[in-house]
Every structure is written in structure tokens, then in C-alpha cells.
Steps between C-alpha positions, in 0.01 A plus 500: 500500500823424701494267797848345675661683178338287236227621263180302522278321269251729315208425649231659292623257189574152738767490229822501701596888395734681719313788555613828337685816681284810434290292260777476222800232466853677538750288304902595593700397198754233566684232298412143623747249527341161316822322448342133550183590561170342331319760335101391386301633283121450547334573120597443135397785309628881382563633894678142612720538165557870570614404850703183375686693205652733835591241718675308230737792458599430855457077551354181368376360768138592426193288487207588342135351596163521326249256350571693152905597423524794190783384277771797584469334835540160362807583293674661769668130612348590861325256710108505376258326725154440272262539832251642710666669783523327866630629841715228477698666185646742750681186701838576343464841375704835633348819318114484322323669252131435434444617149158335445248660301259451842596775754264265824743255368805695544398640794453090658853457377618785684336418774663106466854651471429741827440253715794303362754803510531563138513816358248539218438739240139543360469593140297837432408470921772732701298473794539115513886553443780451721731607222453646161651472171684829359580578115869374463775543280743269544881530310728260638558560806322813590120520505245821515214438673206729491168516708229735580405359869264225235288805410627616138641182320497679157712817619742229674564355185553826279733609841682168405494580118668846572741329704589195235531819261742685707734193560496360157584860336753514773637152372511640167 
């Protein structure tokens, strides 16, 4: 629901949710300038690595924060903090994901970098998103990005595929 032209808190889940238009998220794609800003990455496994291998194509300054770290993360030569999150991770940070493997947990987080101003993206949740994460192809620099609205990940990616295709035949 709208009030003074601000969405307000979902309150059926007390968990800090704007609440939906029409009961579905709308996402309108646009390119986000992060040129010196802190991106954090709450979680260490597969979805946090899926989500750090992207943003590495576009900037280093990525931390990642979990208790347990996989090793592609720990390779990577980004910032790994071995903990348990805390609102208090969010002090210095610009753009969030919560990639936990506990969607109440990434649903507090959410609600942490709401009332901070911080735009978060929940892994797997689009109605706890403020943004979402498209299938990219990136070649120098010109990127494809690809979403379905966070309703049909897999035909996002073979969209992307068919694109990469195209372009690469075209670079032939």
C-alpha cells in the first residue's frame, strides 16, 4: 500500500516488505551505477558464488559474509568475512544480497537494509526484492541482460545463451 508516495512495510510478515502492486513485484531493467560503492554479500555457498562470479565481471569491491565460505568464494581474492551475520554488517555497505540458505533470515536482512536505505536483493525470494539479478553476458564493454519479471530464471538464461550465440557467431 502507498501512503505520502512511499510503499509501506508488509504488515502480514512484520518483516519490513514493501508491499507488492497487484500482488506481484514489477522490476524495470536498469544498469546501476556502483562505481565506489560497497557491495555485501550475506552467505557462502552455490547462490552467493553464483551472485559473486557476476559482480566480479563488473567490480572488486565485494565482501562476502557467512560463518562457512565455499572455496570458489575464497579464491576469488575478495574480502571474506568468516561470521554470523549482524545488522551492524550493513554500517558501510551500498547494495545487499542475502544469499543464505535460511529465507526468515534473508527476509531479517532485508528488513535491516530497509530501514537503513539499502537496496537488497533476496536470493530465490522476488517478493522480498528491491532489485533482481538478470542472466548476463558480458563482452567488454557491452553486456546482455535478460529477465523474466523473477518468474522464469531458466528461460532467462537460455534467452541469454541465444543471445551469447548470436554475438559470438557474429564475432566470428
Amino acid at each position: 500500500m502507498k501512503k505520502d508516495g512511499k510503499f509501506t512495510d508488509d504488515s502480514d510478515t512484520g518483516k519490513g516488505s514493501p508491499a507488492p502492486v497487484g500482488g506481484e513485484r514489477i522490476f524495470l531493467p536498469v544498469c546501476v551505477n556502483i562505481t565506489y560503492k560497497a557491495i555485501l554479500i550475506v552467505g557462502g555457498g552455490r547462490v552467493a558464488a553464483q551472485k559473486l562470479k557476476t559482480l566480479l565481471k563488473y567490480t572488486r569491491n565485494v565482501t562476502v559474509c557467512a560463518p562457512d565460505i565455499c572455496p570458489e568464494i575464497q579464491t576469488s581474492g575478495i574480502r571474506c568475512l568468516r561470521q554470523k551475520y549482524s545488522p551492524e554488517l550493513l554500517d558501510n555497505c551500498d547494495l545487499l544480497y542475502a544469499c543464505t540458505n535460511n529465507k526468515n533470515l534473508n527476509r531479517q536482512i532485508a528488513a535491516d537494509a530497509r530501514k537503513r536505505g539499502i537496496l537488497v536483493n533476496t536470493a530465490d525470494d522476488p517478493l522480498y526484492c528491491d532489485f533482481i539479478s538478470p542472466a548476463i553476458f558480458k563482452q567488454g564493454e557491452m553486456s546482455v541482460a535478460v529477465s523474466s519479471n523473477g518468474k522464469n530464471v531458466k528461460k532467462s538464461v537460455r534467452w541469454r545463451d541465444k543471445f551469447r550465440q548470436i554475438i559470438e557467431d557474429e564475432n566470428e
